[in-house]
RODO-2510 file (C-alpha; in nm, 4 decimals, decimal comma):
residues 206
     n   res          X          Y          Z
     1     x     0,0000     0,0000     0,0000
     2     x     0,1704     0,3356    -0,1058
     3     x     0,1981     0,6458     0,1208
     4     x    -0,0670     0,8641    -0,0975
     5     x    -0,3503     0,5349    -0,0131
     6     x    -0,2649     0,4946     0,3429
     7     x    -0,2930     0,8730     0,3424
     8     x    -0,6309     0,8641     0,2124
     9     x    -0,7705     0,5824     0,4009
    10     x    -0,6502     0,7490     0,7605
    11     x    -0,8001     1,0955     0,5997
    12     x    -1,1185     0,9023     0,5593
    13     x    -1,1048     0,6456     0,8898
    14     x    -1,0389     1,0230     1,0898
    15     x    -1,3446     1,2527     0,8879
    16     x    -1,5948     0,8886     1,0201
    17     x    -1,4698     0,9328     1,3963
    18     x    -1,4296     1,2814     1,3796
    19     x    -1,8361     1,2417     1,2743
    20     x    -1,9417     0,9894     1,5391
    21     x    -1,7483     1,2149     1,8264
    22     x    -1,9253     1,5363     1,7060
    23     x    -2,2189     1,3809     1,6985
    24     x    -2,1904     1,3048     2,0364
    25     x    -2,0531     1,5762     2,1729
    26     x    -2,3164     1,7935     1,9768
    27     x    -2,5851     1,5757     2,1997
    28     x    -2,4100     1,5920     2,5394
    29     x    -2,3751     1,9996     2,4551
    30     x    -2,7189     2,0434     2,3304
    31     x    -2,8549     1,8701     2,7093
    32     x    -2,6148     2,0332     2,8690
    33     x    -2,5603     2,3867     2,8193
    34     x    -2,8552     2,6638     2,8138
    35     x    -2,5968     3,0007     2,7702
    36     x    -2,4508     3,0271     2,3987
    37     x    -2,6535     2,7149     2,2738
    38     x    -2,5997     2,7110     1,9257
    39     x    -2,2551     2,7873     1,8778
    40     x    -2,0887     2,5691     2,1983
    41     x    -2,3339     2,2969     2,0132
    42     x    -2,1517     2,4237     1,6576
    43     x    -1,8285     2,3689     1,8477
    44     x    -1,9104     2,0562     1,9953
    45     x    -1,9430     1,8695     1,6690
    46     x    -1,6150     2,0581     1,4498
    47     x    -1,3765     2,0001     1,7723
    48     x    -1,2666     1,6453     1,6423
    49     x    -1,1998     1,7619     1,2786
    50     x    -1,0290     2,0246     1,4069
    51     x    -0,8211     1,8642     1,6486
    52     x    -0,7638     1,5552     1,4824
    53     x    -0,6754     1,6799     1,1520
    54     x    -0,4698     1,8869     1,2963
    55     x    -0,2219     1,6542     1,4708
    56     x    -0,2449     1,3908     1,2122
    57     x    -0,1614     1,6842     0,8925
    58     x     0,1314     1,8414     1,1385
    59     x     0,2425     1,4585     1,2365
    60     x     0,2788     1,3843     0,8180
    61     x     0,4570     1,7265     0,7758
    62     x     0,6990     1,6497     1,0646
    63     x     0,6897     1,2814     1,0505
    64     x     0,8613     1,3698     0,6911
    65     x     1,0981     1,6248     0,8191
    66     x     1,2782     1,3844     1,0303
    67     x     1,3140     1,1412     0,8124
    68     x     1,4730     1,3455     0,5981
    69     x     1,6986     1,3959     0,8671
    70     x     1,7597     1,0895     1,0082
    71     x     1,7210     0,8758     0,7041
    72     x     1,4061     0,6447     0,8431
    73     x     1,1070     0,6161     0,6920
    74     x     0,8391     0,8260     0,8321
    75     x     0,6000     0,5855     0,9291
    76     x     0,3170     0,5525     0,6549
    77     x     0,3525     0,3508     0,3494
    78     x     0,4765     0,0053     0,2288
    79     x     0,8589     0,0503     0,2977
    80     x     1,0215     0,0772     0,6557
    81     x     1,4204     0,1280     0,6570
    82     x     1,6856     0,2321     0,8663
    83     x     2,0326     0,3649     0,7821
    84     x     2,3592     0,2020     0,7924
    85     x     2,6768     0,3071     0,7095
    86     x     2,8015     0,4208     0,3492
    87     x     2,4545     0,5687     0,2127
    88     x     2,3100     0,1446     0,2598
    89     x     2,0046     0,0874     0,4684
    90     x     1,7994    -0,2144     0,6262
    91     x     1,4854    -0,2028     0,3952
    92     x     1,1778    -0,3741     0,4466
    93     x     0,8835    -0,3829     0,1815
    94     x     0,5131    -0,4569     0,2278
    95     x     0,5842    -0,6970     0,5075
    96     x     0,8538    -0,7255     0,7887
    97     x     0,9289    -1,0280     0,7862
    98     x     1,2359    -1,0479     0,5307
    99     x     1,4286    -0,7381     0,5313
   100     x     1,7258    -0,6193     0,2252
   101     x     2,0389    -0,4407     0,2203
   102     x     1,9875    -0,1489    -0,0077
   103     x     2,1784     0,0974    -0,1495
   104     x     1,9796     0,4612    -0,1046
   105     x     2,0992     0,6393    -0,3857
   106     x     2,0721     0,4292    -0,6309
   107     x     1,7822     0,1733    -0,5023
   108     x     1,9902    -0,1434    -0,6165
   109     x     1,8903    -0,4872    -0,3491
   110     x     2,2710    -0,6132    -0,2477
   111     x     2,1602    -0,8505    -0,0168
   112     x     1,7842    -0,9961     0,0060
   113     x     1,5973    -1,2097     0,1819
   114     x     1,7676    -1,1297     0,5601
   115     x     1,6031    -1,3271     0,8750
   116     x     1,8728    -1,2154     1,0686
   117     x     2,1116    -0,9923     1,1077
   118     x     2,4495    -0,8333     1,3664
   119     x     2,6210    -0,4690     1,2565
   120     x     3,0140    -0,4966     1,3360
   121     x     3,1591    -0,1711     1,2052
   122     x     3,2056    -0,2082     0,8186
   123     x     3,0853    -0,5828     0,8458
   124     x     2,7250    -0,7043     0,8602
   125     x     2,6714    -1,0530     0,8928
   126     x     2,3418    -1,2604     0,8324
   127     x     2,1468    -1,5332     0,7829
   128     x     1,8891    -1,5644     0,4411
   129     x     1,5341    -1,7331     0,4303
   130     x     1,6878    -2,0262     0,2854
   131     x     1,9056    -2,1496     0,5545
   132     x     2,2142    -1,9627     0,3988
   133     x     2,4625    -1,7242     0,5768
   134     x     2,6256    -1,3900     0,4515
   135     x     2,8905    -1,1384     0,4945
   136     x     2,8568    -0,8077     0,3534
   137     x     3,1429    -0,5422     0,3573
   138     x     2,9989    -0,1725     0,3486
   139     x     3,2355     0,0106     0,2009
   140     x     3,3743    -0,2400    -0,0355
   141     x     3,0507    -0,4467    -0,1529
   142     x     3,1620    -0,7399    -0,0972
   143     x     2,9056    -0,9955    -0,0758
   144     x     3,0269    -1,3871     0,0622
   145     x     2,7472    -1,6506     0,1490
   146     x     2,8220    -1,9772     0,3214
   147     x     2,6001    -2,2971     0,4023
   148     x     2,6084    -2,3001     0,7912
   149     x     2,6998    -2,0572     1,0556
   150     x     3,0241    -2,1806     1,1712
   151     x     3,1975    -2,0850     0,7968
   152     x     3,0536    -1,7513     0,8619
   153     x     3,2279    -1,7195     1,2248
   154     x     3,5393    -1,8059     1,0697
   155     x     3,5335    -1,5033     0,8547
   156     x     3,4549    -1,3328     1,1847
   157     x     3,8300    -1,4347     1,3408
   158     x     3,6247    -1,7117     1,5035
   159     x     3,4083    -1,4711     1,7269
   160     x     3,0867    -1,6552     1,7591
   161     x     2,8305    -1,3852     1,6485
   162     x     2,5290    -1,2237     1,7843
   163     x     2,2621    -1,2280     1,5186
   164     x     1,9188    -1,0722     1,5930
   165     x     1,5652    -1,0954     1,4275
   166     x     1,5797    -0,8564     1,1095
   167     x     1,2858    -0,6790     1,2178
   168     x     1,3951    -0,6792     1,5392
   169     x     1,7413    -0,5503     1,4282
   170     x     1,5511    -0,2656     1,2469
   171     x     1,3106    -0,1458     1,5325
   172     x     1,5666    -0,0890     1,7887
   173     x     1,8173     0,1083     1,5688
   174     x     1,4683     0,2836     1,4339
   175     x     1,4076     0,3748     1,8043
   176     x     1,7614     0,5050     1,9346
   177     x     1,7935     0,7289     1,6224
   178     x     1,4694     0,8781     1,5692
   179     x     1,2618     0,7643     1,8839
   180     x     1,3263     1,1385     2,0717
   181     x     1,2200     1,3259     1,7339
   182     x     0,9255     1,1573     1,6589
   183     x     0,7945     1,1905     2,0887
   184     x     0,8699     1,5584     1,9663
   185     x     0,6772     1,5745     1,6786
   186     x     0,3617     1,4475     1,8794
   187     x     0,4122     1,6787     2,1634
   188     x     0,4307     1,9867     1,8756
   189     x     0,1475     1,8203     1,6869
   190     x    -0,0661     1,8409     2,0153
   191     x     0,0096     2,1505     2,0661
   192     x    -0,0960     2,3707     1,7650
   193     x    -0,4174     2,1082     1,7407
   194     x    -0,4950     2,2459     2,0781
   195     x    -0,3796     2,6543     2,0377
   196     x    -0,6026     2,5846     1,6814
   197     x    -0,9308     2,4910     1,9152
   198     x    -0,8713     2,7320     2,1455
   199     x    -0,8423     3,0270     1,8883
   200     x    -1,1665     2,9098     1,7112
   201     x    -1,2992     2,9318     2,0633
   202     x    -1,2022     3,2700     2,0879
   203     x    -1,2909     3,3583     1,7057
   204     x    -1,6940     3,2293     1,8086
   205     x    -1,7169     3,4063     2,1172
   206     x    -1,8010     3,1108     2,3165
***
């Protein structure tokens, strides 16, 4: 699912709650309050478009700031990826269950298929969906498979290795590089939703 359809489908999923809530804040208003009927009743039902709309439009806007930054994805879409060293990222697509080893500038797959993965400086080592092992050297592209995991430690200087879950893998480094700016963008978000309610307060005189 691309960015500009899951875009749509939230726009639509928040206009039908942003309906219901009115709706019922309209009714608790309209039993409730006797001064200013009409408009606090008026209010009632455009606070959730207001409000919601207005975190989710400023969380897109800086959603995509930071990862533009920070070289993540920003959270909608089919494609989640995290950067690694020499303009390569961790890239997962549609599902995240098998994850690649991409290269962002140009888009070309160097390694597919990843279950599991460990980051050692220059060196990422991993094991493939079909039972196969890898070593991948960032900076020089180098690529080596091998049939079982001991072959693979051997390349290591006969370190035994620490491989993780792929998706795993890509949610922690996800969360120590852009984990602060995205808390950030909600709190912002939050905020102008709630200065925009409380000026259209002002602006009806309620």
């Amino acid at each position: 699912m691309g960015i500009g359809v899951s875009i749509i489908l939230f726009i639509i999923a928040i206009g039908v709650l942003s309906f219901i809530l009115g709706i019922i804040g309209s009714l608790i208003t309209c039993f409730l309050v006797k001064k200013k009927r009409r408009r606090k009743i008026l209010f009632a039902f455009i606070v959730p478009f207001l409000g919601l709309y207005t975190i989710y439009f400023c969380g897109i806007i800086g959603s995509v700031i930071v990862s533009e930054i920070k070289k993540v994805d920003a959270g909608i879409g089919d494609a989640w990826y995290v950067p690694l060293k020499n303009s390569r990222q961790l890239l997962f697509i549609d599902f995240p269950k098998e994850g690649y080893i991409s290269n962002e500038e140009t888009g070309q797959l160097l390694v597919s298929d990843i279950i599991e993965i460990e980051e050692k400086g220059d060196a990422i080592f991993g094991k493939i969906s079909d039972n196969e092992y890898f070593y991948y050297n960032i900076q020089t592209d180098e690529i080596k498979k091998f049939d079982n995991e001991s072959e693979l430690i051997e390349i290591n200087f006969g370190e035994k290795l620490r491989l993780t879950n792929a998706y795993e893998f890509y949610l922690t480094k996800y969360k120590d590089i852009a984990g602060n700016w995205f808390v950030m963008v909600g709190f912002i978000s939050l905020t102008i939703s709630l200065l925009v309610l409380y000026t259209t307060k002002k602006i009806m005189g309620i």
